[in-house]
C-alpha positions, -999 to 999 in steps of 0.1 A, spaced: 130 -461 -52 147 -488 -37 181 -496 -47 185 -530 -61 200 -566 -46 239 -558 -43 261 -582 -67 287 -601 -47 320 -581 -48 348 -610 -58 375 -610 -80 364 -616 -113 378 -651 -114 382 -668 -77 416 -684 -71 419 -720 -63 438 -750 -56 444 -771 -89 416 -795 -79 395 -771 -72 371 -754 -102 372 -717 -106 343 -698 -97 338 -671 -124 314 -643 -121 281 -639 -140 285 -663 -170 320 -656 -175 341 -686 -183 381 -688 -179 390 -705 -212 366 -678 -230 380 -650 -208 414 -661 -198 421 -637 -165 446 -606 -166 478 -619 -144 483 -581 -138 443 -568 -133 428 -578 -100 388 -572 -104 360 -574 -87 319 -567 -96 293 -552 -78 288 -539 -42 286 -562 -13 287 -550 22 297 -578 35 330 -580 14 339 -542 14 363 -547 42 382 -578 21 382 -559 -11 394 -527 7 429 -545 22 434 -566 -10 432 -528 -28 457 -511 -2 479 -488 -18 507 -480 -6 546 -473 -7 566 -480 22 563 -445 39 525 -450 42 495 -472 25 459 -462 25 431 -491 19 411 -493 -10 380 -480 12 355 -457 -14 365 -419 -14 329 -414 0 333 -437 27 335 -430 64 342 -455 92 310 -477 97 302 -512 96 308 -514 58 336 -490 54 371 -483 75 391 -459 51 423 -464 72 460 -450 63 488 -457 81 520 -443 81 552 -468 88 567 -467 121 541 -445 133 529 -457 164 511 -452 198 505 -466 237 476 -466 252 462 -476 285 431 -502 289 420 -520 322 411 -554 310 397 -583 339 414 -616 328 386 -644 333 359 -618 331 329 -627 306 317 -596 283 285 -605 266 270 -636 250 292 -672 247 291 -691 216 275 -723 211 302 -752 199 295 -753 161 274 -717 159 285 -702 128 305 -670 130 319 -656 161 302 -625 178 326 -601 193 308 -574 221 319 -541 221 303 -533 254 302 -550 290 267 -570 294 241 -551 319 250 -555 349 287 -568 343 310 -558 369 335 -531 364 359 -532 388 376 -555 416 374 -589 396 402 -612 399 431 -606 372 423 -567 371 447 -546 357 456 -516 336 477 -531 301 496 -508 275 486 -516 240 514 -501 215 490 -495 180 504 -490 142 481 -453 139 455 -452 118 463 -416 103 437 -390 94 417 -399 64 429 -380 28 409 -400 7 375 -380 18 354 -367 -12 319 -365 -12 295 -354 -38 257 -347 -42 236 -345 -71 212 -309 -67 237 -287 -52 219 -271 -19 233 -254 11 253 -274 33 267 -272 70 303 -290 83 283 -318 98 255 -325 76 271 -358 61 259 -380 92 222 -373 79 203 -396 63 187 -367 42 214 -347 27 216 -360 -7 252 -373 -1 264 -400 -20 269 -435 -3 273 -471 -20 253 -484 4 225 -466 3 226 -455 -37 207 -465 -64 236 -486 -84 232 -497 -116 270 -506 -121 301 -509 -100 336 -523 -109 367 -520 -95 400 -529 -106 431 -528 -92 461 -527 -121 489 -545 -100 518 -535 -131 508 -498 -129 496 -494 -89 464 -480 -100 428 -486 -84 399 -470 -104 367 -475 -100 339 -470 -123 301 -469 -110 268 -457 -123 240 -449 -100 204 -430 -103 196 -404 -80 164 -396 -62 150 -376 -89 157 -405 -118 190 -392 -130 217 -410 -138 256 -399 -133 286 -421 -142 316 -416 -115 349 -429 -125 374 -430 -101 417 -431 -101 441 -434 -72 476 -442 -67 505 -438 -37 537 -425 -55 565 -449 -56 584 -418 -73 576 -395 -42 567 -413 -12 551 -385 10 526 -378 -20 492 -393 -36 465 -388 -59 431 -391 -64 411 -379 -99 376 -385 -101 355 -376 -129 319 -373 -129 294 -377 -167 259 -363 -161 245 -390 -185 212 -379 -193 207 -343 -173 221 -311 -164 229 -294 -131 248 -283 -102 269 -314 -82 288 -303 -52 318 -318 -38 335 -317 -6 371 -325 -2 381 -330 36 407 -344 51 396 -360 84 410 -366 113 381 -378 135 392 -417 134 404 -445 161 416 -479 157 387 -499 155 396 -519 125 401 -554 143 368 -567 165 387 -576 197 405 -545 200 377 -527 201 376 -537 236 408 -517 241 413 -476 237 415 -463 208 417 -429 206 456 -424 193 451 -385 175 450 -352 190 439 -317 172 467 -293 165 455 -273 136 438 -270 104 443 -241 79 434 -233 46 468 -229 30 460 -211 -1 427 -209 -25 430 -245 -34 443 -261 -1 440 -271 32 460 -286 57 454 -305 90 477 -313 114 471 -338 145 495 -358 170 494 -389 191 487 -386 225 517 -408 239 543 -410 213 541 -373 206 543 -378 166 528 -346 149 512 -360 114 505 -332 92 488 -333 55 479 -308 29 455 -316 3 457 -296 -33 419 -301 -50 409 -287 -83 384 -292 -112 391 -293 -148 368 -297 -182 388 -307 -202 423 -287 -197 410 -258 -189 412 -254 -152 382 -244 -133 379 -213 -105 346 -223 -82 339 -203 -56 348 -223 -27 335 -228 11 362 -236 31 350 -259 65 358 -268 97 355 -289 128 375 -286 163 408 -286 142 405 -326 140 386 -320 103 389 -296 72 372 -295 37 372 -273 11 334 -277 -10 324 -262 -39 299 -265 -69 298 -276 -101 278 -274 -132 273 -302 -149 261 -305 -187 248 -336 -202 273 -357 -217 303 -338 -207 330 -353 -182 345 -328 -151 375 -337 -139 380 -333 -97 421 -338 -91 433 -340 -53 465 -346 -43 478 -347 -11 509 -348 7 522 -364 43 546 -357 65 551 -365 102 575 -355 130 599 -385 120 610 -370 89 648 -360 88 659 -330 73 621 -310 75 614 -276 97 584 -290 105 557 -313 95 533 -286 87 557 -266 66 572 -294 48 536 -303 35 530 -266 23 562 -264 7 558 -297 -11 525 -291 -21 536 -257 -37 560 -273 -58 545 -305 -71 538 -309 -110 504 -318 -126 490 -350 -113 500 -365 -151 535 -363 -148 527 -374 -110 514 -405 -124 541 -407 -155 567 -410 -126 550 -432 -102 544 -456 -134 583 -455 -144 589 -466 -106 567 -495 -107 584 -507 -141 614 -511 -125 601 -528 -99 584 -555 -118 618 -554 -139 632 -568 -108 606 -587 -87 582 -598 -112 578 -644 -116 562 -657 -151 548 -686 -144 534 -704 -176 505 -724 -158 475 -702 -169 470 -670 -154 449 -682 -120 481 -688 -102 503 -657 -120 474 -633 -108 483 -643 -75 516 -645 -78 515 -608 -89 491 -596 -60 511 -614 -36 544 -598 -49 525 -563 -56 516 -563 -17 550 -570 -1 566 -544 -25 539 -517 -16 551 -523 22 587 -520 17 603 -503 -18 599 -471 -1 618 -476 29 653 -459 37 676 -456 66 658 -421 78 626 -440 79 636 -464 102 607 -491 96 604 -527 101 586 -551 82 552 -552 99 534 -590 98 502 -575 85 519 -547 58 504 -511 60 469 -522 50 453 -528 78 456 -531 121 458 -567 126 486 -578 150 485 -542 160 510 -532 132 537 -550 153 569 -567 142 574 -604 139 598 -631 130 578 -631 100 606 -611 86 625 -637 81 600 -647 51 603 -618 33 641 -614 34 649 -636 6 629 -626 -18 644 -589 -13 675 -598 -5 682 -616 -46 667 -587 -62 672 -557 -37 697 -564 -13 698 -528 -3 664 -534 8 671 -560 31 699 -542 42 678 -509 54 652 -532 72 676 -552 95 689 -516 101 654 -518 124 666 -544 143 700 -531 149 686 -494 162 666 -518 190 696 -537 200 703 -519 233 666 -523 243 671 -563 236 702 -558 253 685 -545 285 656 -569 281 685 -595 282 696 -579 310 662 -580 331 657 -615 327 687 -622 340 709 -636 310 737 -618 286 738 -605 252 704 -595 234 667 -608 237 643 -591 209 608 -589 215 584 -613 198 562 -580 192 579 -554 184 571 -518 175 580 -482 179 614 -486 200 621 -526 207 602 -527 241 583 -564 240 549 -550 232 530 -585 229 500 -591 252 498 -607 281 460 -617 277 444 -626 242 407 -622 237 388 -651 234 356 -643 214 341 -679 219 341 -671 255 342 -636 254 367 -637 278 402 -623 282 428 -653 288 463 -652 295 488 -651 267 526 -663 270 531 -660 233 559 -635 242 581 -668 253 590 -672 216 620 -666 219 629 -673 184 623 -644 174 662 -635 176 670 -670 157 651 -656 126 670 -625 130 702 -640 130 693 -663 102 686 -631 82 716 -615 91 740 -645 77 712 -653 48 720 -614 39 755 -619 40 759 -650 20 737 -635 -4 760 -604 -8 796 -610 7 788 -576 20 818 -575 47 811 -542 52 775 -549 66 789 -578 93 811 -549 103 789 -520 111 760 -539 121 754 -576 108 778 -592 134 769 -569 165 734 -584 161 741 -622 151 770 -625 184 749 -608 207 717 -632 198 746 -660 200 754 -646 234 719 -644 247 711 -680 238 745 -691 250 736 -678 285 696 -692 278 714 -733 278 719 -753 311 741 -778 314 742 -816 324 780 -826 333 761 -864 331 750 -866 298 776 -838 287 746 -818 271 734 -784 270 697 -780 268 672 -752 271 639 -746 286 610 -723 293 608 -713 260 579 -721 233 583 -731 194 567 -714 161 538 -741 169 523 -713 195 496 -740 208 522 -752 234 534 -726 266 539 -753 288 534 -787 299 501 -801 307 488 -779 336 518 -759 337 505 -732 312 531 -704 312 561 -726 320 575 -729 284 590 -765 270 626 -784 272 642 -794 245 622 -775 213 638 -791 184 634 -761 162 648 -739 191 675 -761 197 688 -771 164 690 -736 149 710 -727 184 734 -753 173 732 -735 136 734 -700 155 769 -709 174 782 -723 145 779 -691 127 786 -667 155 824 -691 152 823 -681 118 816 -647 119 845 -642 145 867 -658 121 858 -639 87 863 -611 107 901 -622 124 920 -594 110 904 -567 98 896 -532 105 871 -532 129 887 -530 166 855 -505 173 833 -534 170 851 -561 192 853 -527 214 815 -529 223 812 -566 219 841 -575 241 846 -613 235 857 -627 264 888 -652 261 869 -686 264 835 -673 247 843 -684 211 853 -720 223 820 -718 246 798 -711 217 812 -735 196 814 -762 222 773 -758 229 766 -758 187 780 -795 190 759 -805 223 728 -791 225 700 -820 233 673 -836 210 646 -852 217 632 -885 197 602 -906 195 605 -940 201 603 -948 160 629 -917 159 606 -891 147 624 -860 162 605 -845 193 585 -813 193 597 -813 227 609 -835 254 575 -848 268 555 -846 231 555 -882 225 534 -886 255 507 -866 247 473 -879 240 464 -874 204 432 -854 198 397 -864 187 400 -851 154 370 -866 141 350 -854 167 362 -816 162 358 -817 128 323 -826 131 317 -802 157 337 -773 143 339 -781 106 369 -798 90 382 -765 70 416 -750 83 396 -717 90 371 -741 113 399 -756 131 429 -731 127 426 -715 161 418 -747 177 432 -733 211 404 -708 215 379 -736 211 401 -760 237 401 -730 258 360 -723 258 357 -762 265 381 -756 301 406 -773 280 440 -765 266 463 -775 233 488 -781 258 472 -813 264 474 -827 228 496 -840 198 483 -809 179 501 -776 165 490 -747 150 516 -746 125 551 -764 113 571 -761 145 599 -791 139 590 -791 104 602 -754 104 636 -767 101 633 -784 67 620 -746 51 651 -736 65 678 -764 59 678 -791 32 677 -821 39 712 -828 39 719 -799 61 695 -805 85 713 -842 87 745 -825 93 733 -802 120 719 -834 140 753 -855 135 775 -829 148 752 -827 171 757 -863 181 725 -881 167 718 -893 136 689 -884 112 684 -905 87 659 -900 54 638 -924 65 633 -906 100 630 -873 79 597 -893 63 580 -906 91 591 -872 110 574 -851 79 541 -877 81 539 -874 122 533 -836 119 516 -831 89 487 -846 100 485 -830 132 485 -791 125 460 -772 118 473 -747 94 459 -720 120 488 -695 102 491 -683 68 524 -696 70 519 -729 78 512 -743 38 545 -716 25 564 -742 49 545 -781 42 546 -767 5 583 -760 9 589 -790 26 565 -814 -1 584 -803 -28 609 -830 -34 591 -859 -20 555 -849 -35 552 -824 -62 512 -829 -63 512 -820 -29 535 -793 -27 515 -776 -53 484 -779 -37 496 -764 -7 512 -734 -28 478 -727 -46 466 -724 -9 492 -697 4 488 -684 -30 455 -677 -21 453 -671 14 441 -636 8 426 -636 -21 404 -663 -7 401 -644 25 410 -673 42 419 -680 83 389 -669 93 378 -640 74 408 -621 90 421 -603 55 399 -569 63 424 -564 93 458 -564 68 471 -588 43 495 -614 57 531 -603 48 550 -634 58 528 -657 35 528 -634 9 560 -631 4 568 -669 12 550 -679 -16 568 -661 -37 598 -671 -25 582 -708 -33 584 -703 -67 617 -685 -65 639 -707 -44 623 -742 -38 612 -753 -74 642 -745 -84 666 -755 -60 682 -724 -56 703 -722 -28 740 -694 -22 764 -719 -4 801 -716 -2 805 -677 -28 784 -698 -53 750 -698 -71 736 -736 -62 704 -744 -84 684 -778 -89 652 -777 -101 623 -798 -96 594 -783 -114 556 -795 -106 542 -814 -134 517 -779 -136 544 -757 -144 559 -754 -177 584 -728 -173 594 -702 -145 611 -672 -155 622 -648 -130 658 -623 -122 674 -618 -94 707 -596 -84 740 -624 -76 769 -605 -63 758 -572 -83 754 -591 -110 720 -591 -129 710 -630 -137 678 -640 -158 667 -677 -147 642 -695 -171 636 -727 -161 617 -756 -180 614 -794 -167 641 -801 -191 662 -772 -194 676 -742 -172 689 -708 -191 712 -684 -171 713 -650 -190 739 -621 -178 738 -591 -195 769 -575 -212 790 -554 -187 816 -550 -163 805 -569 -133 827 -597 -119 822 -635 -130 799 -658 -110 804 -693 -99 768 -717 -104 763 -751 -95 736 -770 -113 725 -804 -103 765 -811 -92 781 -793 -128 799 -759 -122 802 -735 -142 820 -702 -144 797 -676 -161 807 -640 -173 786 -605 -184 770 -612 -215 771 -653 -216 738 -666 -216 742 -712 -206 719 -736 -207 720 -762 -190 705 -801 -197 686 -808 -166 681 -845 -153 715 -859 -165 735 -857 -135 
């Protein structure tokens, strides 16, 4: 029998921008069925979509996430069930021939983009020009634990027999499915999944699955799976493996590149219900052990099958057994399974830590009881209401649910960073980017300790920036716009073009800014907390010696008594030079220059809340030399801009005289969607062209500096610096670069959202539903199957949190003044003030402040100019418009 036409797998209602209409599945309608903010659903089976739904279903904790890939799954064209494990990465070698075509080209305009895996016939291998052996530094993609296989009929059964067509095991892909629903419950970090399908013989079995990652114990998770005979009775066996045959070959163009990271070390049947594997990476030397518990139940009673236990060159293990089934009556399959890896403090091993964990754990409902209490505490603290409808709080909730799974977890001993793509997939290799400095503030006002434990990343790196600082010739620190296992630059030299199928160079690793968004962290962390401490032991070491490295990075002209800097390239990333000097960086980045000016004035400031105290072993390393304070504070008043003859401020100095592109034409050509156009350098590049040549960017660059800064701010930073900004040129400077991005970055609407919000509600709003949604719409190309995009997430939370309503922490107070769109009715959030626990509800006409009762210290707010002193317990509202 041939299985039937596969529904589309979506979420049950489709997220869109306000003037957009829903799309709602089957003949559902949203006012009839108004959407769970806290249920994320989607119907049916499509192929096509398995690798979207599996990242948006990612569950994870901080130590490690696992995508939402079916149990049954192994890694194929549909499927890629992979887990990763934070910090947990590995080099490899792969000689790659820069100019050298691999395969087919791609017509201008062909849809989609097909990416070889395998030189053409004929292609040569060796001796080309640009030919060279690159080290690629990968987030792992760990064994798999979520392997269980079933097959209706029982039957005899070998370790390998799953790759036949034959077997009886089941596949979604292959099955008879007469339903299939999944369902992620964002409050309670629960997938299940619920399917029906009819076997060869005409029988029909109802499979219900449940999963979670425990936020209670982080090294442990759970899947239960319970299977219904619906209208027979029989034998059904099930194989539970854990598997470590797998690569990284989640992301198309790095297929091109090794991908072999594991290495056998052992597998072991541990006791009559376990088994344990235990594999290490072939550079890094990391030793990755798990132990899987699996039992059956009917009812409470606990089964005893008699089990096979099954092996594979030590990189696979499975226990299988079989099952009666009776019509009508559910059996329960419970396997949990516990991690461990050489990076663990205070473990013998990573073998005997998972048997010993394993021996101990309760029953997988008080497993679940505790992982639940976790999460309520967590939405205690992070959860935003919006009172809009439920479109825009669904995503608000996914968004929120996905940057908590990649960090709650995280403690000193881990010693993670905050990886740009979370732990849900192996885009951007798993590496570290500035994108950080998105996700600090929403942590930061509700955990603080969070933030805290993940600039402890940064610090642990600072003598590799420190040497990298040193190699290039300059003093103080230079971090590494990739970063990953120890702070070495890991960022490519040559990106894959898959329009050309060519590699080309990249010189994305001249972003130096990387550091500024450190630093800006470090101080945002510290206003937000007063925590002296922090500045002490690690805050200022970091913030002076970025302040020293860009201090050393500025040259100086005695004739226009200015300091500028060059060879460097913006958060626009389409521009690494001049026209035909690709490689050579730009003079004069705004963004790069004005926060340097910020960055000096703070190191001045960080010297001086420090004057006095205990900390003589910190000026002990830094050694401030006798002039260095002035010097830094002398080059935060004189760095140069540059300005457009209307006084729009310059990208950089030489912008202005860029052509402007044929945007028409392109969008013709290409299609006029931000996925058609977003990597707009790739297409340049296949046409022997270059964005260097154009007014274009691939995302805000100047307009950076108005996420950052205020308005008023920003003005101040450019008079001290000299020049004067007025609003007028903040207008036309907005308008200039607006029109000319592409949006090519998830980021790019969090920031022309942020910066929309005063002057243009409508439009901020519109470009908020878009980063609300640039997942759940598996926008910028269809890239969400690789890993959710951190930065946005979390940046449209922060939206919501910070820009609406005006929330600012300025001078040891709490500044708010809201400006609500006209869509939202209220926002009600908490966040965590100076230890102090404050409940914000805001409405367009009024804004509540709740403390609850206690002894924590009073707070000072500011509200649209009006201060106030509030105290535990006090709960002010506050009339807004009449200042």
């Amino acid at each position: 029998m041939q299985p039937p036409a596969p529904r589309q797998a979506r979420p049950a209602v489709r997220l869109s921008g306000p003037d957009e209409e829903a799309t709602v599945t089957e003949t559902e309608n949203e006012n009839d069925n108004p959407v769970d903010p806290w249920l994320l659903r989607f119907d049916g089976f499509d192929p096509e979509a398995e690798g979207y739904r599996e990242a948006l279903c990612t569950l994870g904790n901080g130590y490690w996430g696992t995508r939402g890939a079916a149990p049954e799954a192994r890694t194929d064209a549909v499927h890629y069930p992979g887990t990763y494990l934070a910090g947990v990465y590995n080099p490899l070698s792969t000689e790659v021939h820069v100019g050298e075509a691999i395969g087919e080209t791609v017509a201008a305009g062909e849809p989609g983009i097909r990416t070889p895996f395998e030189p053409a016939p004929g292609a040569p291998t060796a001796g080309v020009p640009g030919e060279h052996v690159r080290d690629d530094e990968h987030l792992v993609n760990a064994p798999n634990w979520l392997s269980l296989w079933f097959r209706t009929g029982g039957g005899g059964s070998s370790v390998g027999d799953f790759t036949a067509p034959d077997t009886g095991w089941f596949h979604p892909e292959t099955a008879d499915l007469l339903d299939y629903n999944q369902e992620l419950d964002l409050r309670r970090g629960l997938l299940t999944r619920l399917m029906r399908f009819r076997d060869a013989r005409g029988r029909v079995t109802r499979v219900q699955s449940r999963r979670f990652v425990s936020q209670a114990s982080p090294h442990v998770a759970v899947l239960e799976t319970t299977f219904v005979a619906e209208d027979w009775s029989g034998p059904l066996t099930v194989r539970s493996a854990i598997d470590g045959r797998v690569a990284n070959r989640n992301v198309a163009t790095d297929r091109l590149l090794a991908h072999l990271h594991l290495m056998p070390r052992t597998t072991r049947e541990l006791r009559g219900d376990a088994v344990l594997l235990e594999v290490e990476t072939t550079r890094s030397g990391i030793h990755i052990a798990m132990a899987a518990r699996t039992r059956a139940y009917s009812g409470d009673t606990l089964l005893e099958p008699e089990r096979r236990f099954l092996t594979d060159s030590s990189r696979w293990v499975a226990h299988e057994f079989d099952l009666a089934l009776e019509r009508g009556v559910p059996l329960r399959v419970e396997k949990v399974v516990v991690v461990s890896t050489s990076r663990d403090r205070a473990i013998l091993s990573p073998s005997m830590a998972v048997a010993t964990w394993l021996g101990r754990l309760p029953e997988t409902a008080e497993l679940l009881g505790a992982h639940e209490r976790e999460w309520e505490i967590l939405w205690d603290e992070f959860a935003v209401h919006l009172h809009d409808g439920s479109r825009q709080s669904l995503a608000l909730n996914v968004n929120t649910f996905h940057v908590l799974q990649t960090v709650a977890a995280v403690d000193a001993d881990l010693d993670a960073g905050v990886p740009a793509r979370g732990l849900h997939g192996e885009g951007y290799r798993g590496h570290v980017f500035w994108d950080e400095m998105f996700v600090y503030p929403v942590l930061t006002l509700r955990r603080p300790d969070l933030s805290r434990i993940l600039l402890g990343y940064r610090y642990r790196r600072l003598g590799e920036a420190r040497a990298a600082a040193t190699a290039a010739g300059h003093e103080g620190a230079r971090f590494p716009w990739q970063s990953g296992i120890d702070g070495r630059e890991v960022t490519p030299t040559e990106l894959f073009n898959p329009r050309t199928n060519r590699w080309m160079p990249d010189h994305s690793g001249l972003q130096h800014h990387v550091g500024l968004a450190i630093a800006y962290s470090v101080w945002g962390y510290y206003q937000a907390t007063g925590d002296v401490e922090y500045l002490i032991e690690q805050g200022a070491e970091l913030l002076l010696e970025i302040a020293r490295f860009f201090a050393s990075l500025t040259d100086y002209d005695d004739v226009f008594d200015r300091f500028d800097i060059g060879g460097t390239m913006g958060p626009d990333e389409f521009h690494d030079g001049l026209p035909g000097h690709p490689g050579g960086g730009v003079r004069t980045n705004a963004y790069t220059n004005v926060m340097v000016a910020w960055l000096m004035r703070r190191a001045v400031d960080t010297v001086a809340v420090l004057e006095g105290r205990a900390c003589r072993p910190l000026w002990n390393r830094l050694r401030i030399g006798p002039d260095e304070v002035d010097t830094w504070e002398r080059i935060g008043r004189r760095l140069r801009l540059a300005f457009h003859a209307d006084g729009v401020i310059s990208q950089f100095d030489g912008y202005e005289a860029l052509p402007e592109l044929d945007w028409a034409h392109y969008r013709d050509t290409y299609g006029s969607t931000d996925r058609s156009l977003g990597r707009l350098d790739l297409i340049l590049n296949a046409e022997g062209d270059s964005s260097n040549n154009y007014r274009v960017a691939k995302q805000a660059d100047v307009l950076m500096l108005l996420y950052l800064f205020s308005a008023e701010e920003l003005r101040d930073l450019v008079e001290e610096l000299g020049y004067s900004l007025s609003p007028d040129q903040i207008r036309r400077t907005v308008e200039f670069y607006r029109t000319r991005s592409t949006h090519g970055s998830t980021l790019s609407n969090v920031v022309h959202s942020w910066v929309d919000a005063r002057a243009d509600r409508e439009r901020s709003w519109d470009s908020l539903c878009r980063a609300l949604t640039s997942d759940l719409d598996n926008g910028r190309g269809g890239t969400t199957h690789e890993g959710i995009h951190l930065g946005a997430m979390a940046g449209s939370v922060d939206m919501v949190v910070r820009c609406y309503t005006g929330l600012e922490i300025r001078d040891d107070m709490l500044w708010l003044h809201p400006v609500l769109p006209a869509r939202l009715e209220k926002i009600a959030f908490s966040i965590n003030y100076r230890d102090q626990p404050v409940h914000v509800e805001i409405t367009p006409t009024t804004l509540r402040l709740q403390l609850p009762s206690g002894g924590a210290t009073p707070i000072r707010v500011r509200v649209e100019g009006r201060e106030a002193q509030l105290y535990p317990g006090q709960t002010h509202d506050f009339v807004l418009g009449t200042a």
